[in-house]
BALOBA-1460 file (C-alpha; in Angstrom, 3 decimals):
// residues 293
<rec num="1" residu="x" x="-61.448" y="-116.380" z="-25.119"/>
<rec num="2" residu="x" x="-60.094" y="-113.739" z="-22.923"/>
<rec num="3" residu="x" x="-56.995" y="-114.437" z="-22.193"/>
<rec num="4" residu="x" x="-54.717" y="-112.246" z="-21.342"/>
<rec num="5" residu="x" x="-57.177" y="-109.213" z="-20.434"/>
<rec num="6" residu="x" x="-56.295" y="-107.005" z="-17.492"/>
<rec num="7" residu="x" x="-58.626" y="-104.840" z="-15.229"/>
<rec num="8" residu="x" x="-57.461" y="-102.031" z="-17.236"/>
<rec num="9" residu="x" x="-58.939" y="-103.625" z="-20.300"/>
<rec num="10" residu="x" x="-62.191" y="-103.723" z="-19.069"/>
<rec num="11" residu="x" x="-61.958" y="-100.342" z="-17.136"/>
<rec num="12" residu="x" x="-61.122" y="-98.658" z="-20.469"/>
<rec num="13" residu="x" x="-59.326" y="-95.594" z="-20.814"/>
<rec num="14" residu="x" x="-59.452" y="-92.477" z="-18.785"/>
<rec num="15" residu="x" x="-59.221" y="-90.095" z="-21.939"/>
<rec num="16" residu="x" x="-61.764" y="-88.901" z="-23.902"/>
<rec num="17" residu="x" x="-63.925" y="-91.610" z="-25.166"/>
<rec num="18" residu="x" x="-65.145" y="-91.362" z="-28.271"/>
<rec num="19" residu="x" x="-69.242" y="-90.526" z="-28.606"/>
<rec num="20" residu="x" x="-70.214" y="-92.405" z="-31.578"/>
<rec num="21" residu="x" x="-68.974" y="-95.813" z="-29.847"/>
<rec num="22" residu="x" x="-71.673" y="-96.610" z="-28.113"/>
<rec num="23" residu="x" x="-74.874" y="-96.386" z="-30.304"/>
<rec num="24" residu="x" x="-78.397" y="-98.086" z="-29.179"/>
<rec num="25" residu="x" x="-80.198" y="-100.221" z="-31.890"/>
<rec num="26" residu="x" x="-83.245" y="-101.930" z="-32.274"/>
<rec num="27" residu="x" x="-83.163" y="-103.118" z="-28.505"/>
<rec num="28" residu="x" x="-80.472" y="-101.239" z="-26.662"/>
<rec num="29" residu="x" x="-76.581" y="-100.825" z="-26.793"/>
<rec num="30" residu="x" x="-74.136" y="-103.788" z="-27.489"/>
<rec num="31" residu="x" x="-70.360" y="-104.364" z="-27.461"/>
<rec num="32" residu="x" x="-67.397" y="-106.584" z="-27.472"/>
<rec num="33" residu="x" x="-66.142" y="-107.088" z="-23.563"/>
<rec num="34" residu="x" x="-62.954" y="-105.160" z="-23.097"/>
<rec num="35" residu="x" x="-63.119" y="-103.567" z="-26.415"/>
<rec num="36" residu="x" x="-65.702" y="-100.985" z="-26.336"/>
<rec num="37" residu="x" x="-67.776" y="-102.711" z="-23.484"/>
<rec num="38" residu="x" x="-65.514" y="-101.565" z="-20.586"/>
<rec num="39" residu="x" x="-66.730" y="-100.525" z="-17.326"/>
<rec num="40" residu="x" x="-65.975" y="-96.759" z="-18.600"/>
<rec num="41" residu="x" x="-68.394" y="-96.972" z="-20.860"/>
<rec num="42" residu="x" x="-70.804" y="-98.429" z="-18.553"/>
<rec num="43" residu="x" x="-70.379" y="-95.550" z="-16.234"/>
<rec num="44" residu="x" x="-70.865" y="-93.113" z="-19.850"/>
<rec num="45" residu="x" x="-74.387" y="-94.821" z="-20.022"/>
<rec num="46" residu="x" x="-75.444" y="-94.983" z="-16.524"/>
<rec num="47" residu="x" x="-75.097" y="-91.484" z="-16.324"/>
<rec num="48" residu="x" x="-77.041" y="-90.557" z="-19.460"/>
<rec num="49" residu="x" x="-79.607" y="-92.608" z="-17.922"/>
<rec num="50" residu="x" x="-79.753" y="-90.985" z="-14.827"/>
<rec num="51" residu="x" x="-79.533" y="-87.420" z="-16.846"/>
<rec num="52" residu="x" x="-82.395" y="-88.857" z="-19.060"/>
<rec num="53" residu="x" x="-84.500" y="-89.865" z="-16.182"/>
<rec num="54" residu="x" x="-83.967" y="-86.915" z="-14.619"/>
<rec num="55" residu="x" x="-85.164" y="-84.574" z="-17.824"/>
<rec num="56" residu="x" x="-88.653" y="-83.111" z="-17.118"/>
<rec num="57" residu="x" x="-88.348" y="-82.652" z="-21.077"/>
<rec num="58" residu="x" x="-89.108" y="-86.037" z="-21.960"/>
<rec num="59" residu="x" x="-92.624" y="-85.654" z="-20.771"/>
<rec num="60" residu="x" x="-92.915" y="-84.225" z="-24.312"/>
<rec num="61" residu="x" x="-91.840" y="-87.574" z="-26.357"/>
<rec num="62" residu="x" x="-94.356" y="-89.516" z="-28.701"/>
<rec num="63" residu="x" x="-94.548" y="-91.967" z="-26.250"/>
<rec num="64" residu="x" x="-95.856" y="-90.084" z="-23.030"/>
<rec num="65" residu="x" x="-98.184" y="-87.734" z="-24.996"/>
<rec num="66" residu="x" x="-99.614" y="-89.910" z="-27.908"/>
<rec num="67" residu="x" x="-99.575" y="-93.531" z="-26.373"/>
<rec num="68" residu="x" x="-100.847" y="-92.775" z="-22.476"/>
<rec num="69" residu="x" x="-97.541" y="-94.005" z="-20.866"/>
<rec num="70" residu="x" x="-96.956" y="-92.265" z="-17.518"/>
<rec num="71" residu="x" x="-93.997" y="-90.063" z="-16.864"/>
<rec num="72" residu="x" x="-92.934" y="-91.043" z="-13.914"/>
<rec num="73" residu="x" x="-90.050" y="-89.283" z="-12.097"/>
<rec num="74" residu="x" x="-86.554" y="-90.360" z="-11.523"/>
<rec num="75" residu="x" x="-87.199" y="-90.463" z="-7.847"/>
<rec num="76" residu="x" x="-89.402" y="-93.868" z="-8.443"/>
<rec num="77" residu="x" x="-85.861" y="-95.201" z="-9.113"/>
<rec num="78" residu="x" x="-84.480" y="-98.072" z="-11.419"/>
<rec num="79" residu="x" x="-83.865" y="-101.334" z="-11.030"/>
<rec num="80" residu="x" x="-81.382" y="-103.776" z="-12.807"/>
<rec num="81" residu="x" x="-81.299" y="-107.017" z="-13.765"/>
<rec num="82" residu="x" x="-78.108" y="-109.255" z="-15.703"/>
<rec num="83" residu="x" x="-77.812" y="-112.367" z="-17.464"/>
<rec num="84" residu="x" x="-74.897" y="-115.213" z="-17.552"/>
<rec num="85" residu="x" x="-72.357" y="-113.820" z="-19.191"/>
<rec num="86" residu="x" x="-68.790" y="-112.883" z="-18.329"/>
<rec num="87" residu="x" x="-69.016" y="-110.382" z="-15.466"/>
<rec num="88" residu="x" x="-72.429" y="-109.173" z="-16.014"/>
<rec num="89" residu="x" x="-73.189" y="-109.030" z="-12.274"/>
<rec num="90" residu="x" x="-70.290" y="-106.603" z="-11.712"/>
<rec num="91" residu="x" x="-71.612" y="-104.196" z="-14.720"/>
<rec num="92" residu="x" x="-74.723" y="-104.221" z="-13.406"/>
<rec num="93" residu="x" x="-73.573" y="-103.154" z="-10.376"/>
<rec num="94" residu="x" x="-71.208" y="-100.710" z="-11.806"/>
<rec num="95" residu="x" x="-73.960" y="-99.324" z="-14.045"/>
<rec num="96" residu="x" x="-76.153" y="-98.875" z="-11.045"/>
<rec num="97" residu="x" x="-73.968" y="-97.137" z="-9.199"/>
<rec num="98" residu="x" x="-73.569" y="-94.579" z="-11.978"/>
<rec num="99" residu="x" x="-76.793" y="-94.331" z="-11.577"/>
<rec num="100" residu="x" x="-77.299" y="-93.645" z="-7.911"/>
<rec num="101" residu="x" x="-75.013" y="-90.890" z="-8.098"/>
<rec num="102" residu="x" x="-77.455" y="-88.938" z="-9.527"/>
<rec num="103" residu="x" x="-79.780" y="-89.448" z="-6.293"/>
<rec num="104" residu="x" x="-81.632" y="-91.967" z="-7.906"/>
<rec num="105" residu="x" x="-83.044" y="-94.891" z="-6.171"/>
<rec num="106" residu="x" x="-81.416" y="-98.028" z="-8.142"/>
<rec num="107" residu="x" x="-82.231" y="-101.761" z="-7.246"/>
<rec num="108" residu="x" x="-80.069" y="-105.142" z="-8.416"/>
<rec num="109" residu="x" x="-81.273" y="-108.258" z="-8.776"/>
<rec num="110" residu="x" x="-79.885" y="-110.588" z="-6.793"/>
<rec num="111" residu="x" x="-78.920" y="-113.141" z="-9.224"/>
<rec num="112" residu="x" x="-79.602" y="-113.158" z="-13.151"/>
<rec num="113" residu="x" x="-82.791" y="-112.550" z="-14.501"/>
<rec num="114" residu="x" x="-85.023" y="-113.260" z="-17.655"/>
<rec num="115" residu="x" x="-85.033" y="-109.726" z="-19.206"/>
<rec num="116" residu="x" x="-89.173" y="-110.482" z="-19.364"/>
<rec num="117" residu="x" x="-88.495" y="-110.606" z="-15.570"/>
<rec num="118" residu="x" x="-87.374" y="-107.053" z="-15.026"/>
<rec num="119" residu="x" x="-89.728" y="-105.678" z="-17.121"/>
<rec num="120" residu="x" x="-92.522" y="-106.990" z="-15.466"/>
<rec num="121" residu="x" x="-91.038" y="-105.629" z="-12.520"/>
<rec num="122" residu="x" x="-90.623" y="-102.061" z="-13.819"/>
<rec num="123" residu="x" x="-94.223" y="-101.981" z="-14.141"/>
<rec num="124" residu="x" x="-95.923" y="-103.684" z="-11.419"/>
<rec num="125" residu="x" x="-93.453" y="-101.328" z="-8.873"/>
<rec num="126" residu="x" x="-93.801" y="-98.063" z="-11.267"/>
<rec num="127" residu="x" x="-90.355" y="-97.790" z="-11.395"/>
<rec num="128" residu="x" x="-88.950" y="-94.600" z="-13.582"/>
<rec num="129" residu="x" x="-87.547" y="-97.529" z="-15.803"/>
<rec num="130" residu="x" x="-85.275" y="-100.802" z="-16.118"/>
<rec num="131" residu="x" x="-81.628" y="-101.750" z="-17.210"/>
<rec num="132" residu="x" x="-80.581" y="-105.049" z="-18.638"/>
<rec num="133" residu="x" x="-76.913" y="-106.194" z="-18.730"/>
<rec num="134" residu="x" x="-77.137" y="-108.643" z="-21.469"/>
<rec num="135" residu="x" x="-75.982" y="-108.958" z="-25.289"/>
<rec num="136" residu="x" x="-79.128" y="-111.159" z="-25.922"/>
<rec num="137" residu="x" x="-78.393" y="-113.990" z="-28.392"/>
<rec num="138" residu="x" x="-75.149" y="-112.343" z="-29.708"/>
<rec num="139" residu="x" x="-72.015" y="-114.516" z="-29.375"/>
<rec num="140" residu="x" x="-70.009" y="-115.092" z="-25.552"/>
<rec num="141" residu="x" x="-67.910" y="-112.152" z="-26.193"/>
<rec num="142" residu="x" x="-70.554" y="-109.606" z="-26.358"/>
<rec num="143" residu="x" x="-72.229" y="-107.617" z="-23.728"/>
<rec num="144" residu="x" x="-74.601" y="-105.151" z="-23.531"/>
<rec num="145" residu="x" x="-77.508" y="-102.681" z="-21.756"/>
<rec num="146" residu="x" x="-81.223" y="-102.827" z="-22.837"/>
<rec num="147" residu="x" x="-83.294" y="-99.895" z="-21.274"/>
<rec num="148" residu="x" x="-86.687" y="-100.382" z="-20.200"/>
<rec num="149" residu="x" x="-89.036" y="-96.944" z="-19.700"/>
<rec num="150" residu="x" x="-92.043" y="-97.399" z="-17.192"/>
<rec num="151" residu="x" x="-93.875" y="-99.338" z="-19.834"/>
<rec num="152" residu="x" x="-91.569" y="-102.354" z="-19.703"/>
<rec num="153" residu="x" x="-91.158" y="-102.687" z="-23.644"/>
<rec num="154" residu="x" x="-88.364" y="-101.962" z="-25.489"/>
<rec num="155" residu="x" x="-87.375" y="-98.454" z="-25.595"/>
<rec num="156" residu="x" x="-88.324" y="-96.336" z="-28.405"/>
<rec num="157" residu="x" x="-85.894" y="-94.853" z="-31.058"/>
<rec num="158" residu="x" x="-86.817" y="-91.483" z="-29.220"/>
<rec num="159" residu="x" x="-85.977" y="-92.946" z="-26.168"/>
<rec num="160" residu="x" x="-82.622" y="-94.063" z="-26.878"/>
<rec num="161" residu="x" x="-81.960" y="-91.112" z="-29.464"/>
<rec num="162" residu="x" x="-82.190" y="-88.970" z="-25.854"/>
<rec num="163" residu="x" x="-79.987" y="-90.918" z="-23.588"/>
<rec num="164" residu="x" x="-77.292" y="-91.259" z="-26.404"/>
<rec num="165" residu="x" x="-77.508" y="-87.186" z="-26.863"/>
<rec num="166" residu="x" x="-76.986" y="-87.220" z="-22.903"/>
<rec num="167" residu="x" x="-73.460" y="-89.290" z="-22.900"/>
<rec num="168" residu="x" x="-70.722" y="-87.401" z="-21.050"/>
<rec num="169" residu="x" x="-67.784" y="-87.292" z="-22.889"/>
<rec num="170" residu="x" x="-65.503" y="-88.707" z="-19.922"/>
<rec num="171" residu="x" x="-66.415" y="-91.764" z="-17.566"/>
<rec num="172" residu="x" x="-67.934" y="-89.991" z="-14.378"/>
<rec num="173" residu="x" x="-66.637" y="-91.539" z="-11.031"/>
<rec num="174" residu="x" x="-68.335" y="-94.177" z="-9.912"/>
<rec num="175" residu="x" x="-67.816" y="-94.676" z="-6.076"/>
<rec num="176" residu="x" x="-67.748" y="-97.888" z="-4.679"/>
<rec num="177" residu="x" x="-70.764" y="-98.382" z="-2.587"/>
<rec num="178" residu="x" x="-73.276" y="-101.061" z="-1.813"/>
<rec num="179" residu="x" x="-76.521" y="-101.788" z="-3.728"/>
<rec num="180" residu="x" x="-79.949" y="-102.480" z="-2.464"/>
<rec num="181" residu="x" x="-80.012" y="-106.209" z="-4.013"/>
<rec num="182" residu="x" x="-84.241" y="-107.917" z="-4.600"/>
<rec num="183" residu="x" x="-85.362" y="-111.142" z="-5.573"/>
<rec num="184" residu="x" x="-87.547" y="-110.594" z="-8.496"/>
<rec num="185" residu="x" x="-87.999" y="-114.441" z="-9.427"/>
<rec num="186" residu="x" x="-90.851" y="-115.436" z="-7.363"/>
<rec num="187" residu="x" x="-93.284" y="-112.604" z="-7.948"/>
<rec num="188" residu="x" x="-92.461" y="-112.823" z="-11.533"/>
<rec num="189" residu="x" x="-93.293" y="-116.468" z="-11.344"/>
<rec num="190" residu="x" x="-96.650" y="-115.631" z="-9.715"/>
<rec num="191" residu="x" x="-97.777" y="-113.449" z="-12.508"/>
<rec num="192" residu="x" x="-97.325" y="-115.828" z="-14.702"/>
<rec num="193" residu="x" x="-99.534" y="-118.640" z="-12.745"/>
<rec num="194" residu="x" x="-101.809" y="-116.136" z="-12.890"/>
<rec num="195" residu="x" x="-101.834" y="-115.774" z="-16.530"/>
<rec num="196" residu="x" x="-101.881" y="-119.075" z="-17.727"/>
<rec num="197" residu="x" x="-103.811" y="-121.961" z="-16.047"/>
<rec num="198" residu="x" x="-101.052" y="-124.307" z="-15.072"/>
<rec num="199" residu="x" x="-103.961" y="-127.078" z="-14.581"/>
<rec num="200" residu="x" x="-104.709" y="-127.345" z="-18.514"/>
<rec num="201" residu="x" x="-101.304" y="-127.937" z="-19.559"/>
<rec num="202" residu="x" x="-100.812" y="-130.855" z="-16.717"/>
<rec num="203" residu="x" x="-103.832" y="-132.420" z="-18.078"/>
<rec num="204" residu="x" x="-101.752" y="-132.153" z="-21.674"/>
<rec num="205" residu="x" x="-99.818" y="-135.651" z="-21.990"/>
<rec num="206" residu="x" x="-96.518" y="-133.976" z="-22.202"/>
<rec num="207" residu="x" x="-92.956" y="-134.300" z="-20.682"/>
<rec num="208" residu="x" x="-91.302" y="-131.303" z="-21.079"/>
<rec num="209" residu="x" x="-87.184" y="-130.851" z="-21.564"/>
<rec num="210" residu="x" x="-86.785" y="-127.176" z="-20.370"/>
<rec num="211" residu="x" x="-83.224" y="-126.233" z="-22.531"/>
<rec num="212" residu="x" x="-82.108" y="-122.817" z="-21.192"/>
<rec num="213" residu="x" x="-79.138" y="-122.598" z="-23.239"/>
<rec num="214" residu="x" x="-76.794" y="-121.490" z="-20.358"/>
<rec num="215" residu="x" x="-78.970" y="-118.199" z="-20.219"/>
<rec num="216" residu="x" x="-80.568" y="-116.588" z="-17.415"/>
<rec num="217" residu="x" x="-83.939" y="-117.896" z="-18.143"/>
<rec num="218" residu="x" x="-82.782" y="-120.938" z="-16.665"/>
<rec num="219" residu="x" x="-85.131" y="-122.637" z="-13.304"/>
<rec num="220" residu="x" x="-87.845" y="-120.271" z="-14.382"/>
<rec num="221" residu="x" x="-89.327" y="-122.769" z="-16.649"/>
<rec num="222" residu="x" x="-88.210" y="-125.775" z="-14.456"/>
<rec num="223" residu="x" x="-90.089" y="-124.605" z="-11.270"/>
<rec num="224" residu="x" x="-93.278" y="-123.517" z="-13.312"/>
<rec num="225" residu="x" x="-93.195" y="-126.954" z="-14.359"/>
<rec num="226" residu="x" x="-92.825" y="-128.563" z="-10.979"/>
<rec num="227" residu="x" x="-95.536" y="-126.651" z="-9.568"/>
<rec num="228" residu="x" x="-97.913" y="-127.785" z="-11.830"/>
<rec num="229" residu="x" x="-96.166" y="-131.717" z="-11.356"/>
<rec num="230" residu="x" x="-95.932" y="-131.436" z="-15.011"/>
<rec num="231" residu="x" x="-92.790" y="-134.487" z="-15.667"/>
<rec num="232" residu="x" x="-89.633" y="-132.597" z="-17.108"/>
<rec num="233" residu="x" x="-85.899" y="-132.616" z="-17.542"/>
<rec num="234" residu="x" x="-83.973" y="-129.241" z="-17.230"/>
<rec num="235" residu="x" x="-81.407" y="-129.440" z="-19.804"/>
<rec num="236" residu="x" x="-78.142" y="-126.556" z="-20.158"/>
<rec num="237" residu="x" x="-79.478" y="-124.870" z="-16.769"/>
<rec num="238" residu="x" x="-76.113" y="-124.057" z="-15.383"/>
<rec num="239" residu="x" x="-73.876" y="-121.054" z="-15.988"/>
<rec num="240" residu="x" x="-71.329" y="-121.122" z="-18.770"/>
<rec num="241" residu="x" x="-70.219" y="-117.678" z="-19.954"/>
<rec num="242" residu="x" x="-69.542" y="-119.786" z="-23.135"/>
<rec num="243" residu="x" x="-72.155" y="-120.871" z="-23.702"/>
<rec num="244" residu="x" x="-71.049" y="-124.627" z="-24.181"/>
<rec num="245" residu="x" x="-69.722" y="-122.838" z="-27.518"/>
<rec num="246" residu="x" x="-72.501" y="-122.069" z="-29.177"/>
<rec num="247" residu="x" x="-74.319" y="-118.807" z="-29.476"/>
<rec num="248" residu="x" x="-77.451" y="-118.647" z="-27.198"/>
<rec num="249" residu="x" x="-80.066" y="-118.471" z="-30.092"/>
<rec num="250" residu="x" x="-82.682" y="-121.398" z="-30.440"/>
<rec num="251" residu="x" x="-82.302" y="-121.571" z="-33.942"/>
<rec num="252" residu="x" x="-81.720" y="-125.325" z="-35.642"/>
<rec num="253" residu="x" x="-78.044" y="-124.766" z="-35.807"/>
<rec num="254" residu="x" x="-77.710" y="-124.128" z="-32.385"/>
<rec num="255" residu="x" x="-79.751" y="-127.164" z="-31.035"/>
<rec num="256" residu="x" x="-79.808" y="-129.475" z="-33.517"/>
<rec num="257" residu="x" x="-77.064" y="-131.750" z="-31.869"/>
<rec num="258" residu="x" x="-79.426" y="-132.222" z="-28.995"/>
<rec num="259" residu="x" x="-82.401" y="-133.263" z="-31.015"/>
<rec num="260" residu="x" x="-81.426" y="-137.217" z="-29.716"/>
<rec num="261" residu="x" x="-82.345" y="-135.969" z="-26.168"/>
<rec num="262" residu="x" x="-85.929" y="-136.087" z="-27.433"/>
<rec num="263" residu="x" x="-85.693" y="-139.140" z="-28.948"/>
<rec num="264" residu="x" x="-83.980" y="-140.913" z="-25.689"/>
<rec num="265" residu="x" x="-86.819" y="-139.878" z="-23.351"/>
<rec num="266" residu="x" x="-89.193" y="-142.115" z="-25.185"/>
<rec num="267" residu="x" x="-89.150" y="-144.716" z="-22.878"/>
<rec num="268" residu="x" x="-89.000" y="-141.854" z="-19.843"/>
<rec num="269" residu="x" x="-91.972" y="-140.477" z="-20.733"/>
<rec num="270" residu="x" x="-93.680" y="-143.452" z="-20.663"/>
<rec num="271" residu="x" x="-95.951" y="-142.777" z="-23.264"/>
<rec num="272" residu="x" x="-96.538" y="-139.007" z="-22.947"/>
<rec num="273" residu="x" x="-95.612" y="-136.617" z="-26.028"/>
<rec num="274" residu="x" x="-92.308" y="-134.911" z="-25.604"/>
<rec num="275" residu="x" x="-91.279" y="-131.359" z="-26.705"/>
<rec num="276" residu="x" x="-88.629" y="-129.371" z="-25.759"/>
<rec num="277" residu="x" x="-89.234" y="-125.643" z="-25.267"/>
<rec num="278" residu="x" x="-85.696" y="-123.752" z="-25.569"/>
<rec num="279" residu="x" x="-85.364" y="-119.611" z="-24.477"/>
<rec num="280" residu="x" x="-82.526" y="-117.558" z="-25.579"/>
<rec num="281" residu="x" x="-79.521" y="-115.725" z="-23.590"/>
<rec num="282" residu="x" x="-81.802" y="-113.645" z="-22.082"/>
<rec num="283" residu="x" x="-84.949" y="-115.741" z="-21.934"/>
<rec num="284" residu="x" x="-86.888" y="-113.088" z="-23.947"/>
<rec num="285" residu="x" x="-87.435" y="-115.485" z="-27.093"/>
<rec num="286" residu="x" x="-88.050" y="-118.834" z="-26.693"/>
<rec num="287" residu="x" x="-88.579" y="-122.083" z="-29.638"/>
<rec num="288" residu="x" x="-90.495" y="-125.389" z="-29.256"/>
<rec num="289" residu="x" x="-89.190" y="-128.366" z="-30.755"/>
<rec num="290" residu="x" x="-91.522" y="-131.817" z="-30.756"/>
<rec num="291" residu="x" x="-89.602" y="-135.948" z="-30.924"/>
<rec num="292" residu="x" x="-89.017" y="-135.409" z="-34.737"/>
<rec num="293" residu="x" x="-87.076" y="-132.251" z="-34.412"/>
C-alpha cells in the first residue's frame, strides 16, 4: 500500500502549508499517511497544541466556565498515546516533541494504547490534556490526532475551533530529543477491576474470544480475562498495520468471516456459552457477538 514512499513523503514539504488541510471533526484531525498526514503537519499541530495549552484565554470557553472542568496549566504537561498503525509510534513522538518545545512537560506511552487508556490517564494525573495518534476505525492508510482536554472526553468544537486558529503556517523545528516514555496499561487495568466486579462475570458460564482487530486494544481484554480465570481465546491480537485487510470497525462486514470461530469452540467450551466481544482500531468502541452470529 505504500510503496514507493520516501522520507520526504512523509516529512512533507518545507513551503507554506496550506491552513485549511488539516481540519478537526467530530473527534479530532484525520489524514491520508504521506498525503496530508506528514510529519510537517504533525509538527503544525503539536505546536497549536502547545500554543493552545499555553493560552490563559481559554479559561473563558463553555467548557471551563459552564460545565466545572478545571483549567489546568500547560505546565501539568501532556501525555501521548498511539495505536497500530503504520508509524504511529514515530508521530507520536514527533508530535510530542513539538510539543516540548514549548516547555511543556510531554509523556509517551511506551507501547500502543486503547485511546480509553490515555484518557483515563489525563485525568487521574491532571494532566493539561492528552494526544492520540490514531485514525480510529478509518481504513490502513489513514492516520490521525484526537485531543483530549483535562476532562478526558472528546474535545469540544470550541476546543478544536482554538487549536486550528493557532496552526503556524510553516512546520516549526522539531529537534530530535528523547521522550520521557510510561506504562499506562496496568493502572488503567486496575481502574477497571475496580469498576466492575470481575467475580460476577466468572461465575457467568461464558468463554470469551477477545477479537482486537489488529488494534491497540489488544491484551487489555485478554489479561482482564485471565485475572478473573475467566476461559478465553485472544483472536487478531498481533500488529498488522493492515489490518489483515479489513478496516478495524466491528461492524458485520468486517467480522462476519470469523463468525465459524464461535461455532468451532463448542466443544472447547465444554458446555459454557460463547460470545465474542470485538473493540475497534483504537479500542474506544467495542461489539458483542453470541454462537449464532
Amino acid at each position: 500500500m505504500w510503496r514507493g514512499l520516501t522520507w520526504s513523503d512523509l516529512h512533507g514539504k518545507d513551503d507554506m502549508v496550506v491552513n485549511d488541510r488539516i481540519k478537526f471533526g467530530t473527534d479530532g484531525w484525520r489524514g491520508v499517511i504521506a498525503d496530508d498526514f506528514t510529519f510537517a503537519n504533525v509538527a503544525r499541530v503539536g505546536a497549536a497544541i502547545a500554543a493552545y495549552l499555553g493560552d490563559a484565554g481559554r479559561r473563558n470557553l463553555p467548557v471551563y466556565r459552564s460545565w466545572g472542568v478545571p483549567c489546568r496549566n500547560a505546565s501539568a504537561g501532556l501525555i501521548v498515546g498511539y495505536d497500530t498503525r503504520f508509524m504511529s509510534a514515530e508521530f507520536a513522538h514527533h508530535l510530542g516533541r513539538a510539543v516540548a518545545a514549548a516547555g511543556i512537560p510531554v509523556q509517551v506511552t511506551d507501547s500502543p494504547v486503547p485511546t480509553p487508556a490515555l484518557s483515563a490517564a489525563v485525568v487521574a494525573h491532571g494532566l493539561a490534556g492528552g494526544a492520540m495518534i490514531t485514525a480510529s476505525h478509518n481504513p490502513p492508510q489513514w492516520s490521525g490526532i484526537k485531543f483530549k482536554p483535562e476532562y478526558g472526553g472528546s474535545a469540544t468544537t470550541e476546543v478544536t475551533a482554538g487549536i486550528e486558529a493557532l496552526l503556524p503556517p510553516h512546520p516549526p523545528t522539531v529537534a530530535a530529543s528523547s521522550l520521557e516514555t510510561v506504562d499506562i496499561k496496568e493502572e488503567y487495568l486496575s481502574r477497571l477491576t475496580d469498576a466492575v466486579d470481575l467475580r460476577v462475570l466468572a461465575r457467568a458460564p461464558l468463554y470469551v474470544v477477545a477479537d482486537a482487530m489488529y488494534g491497540s486494544a489488544q491484551g487489555y481484554l485478554s489479561d482482564l480475562l485471565r485475572a478473573a480465570r475467566i476461559p478465553h481465546l485472544a483472536i487478531r491480537s498481533t500488529v498488522d498495520p493492515l489490518f489483515g485487510g479489513k478496516k478495524p470497525e466491528p461492524l458485520p462486514e468486517n467480522v462476519g468471516p470469523l463468525k465459524g470461530v464461535i461455532r468451532s469452540l463448542k466443544a472447547r467450551a465444554r458446555g459454557r456459552n460463547v460470545v465474542r466481544v470485538i473493540t475497534d482500531g483504537d479500542g474506544d468502541r467495542a461489539a458483542a457477538m453470541d454462537e449464532t452470529g
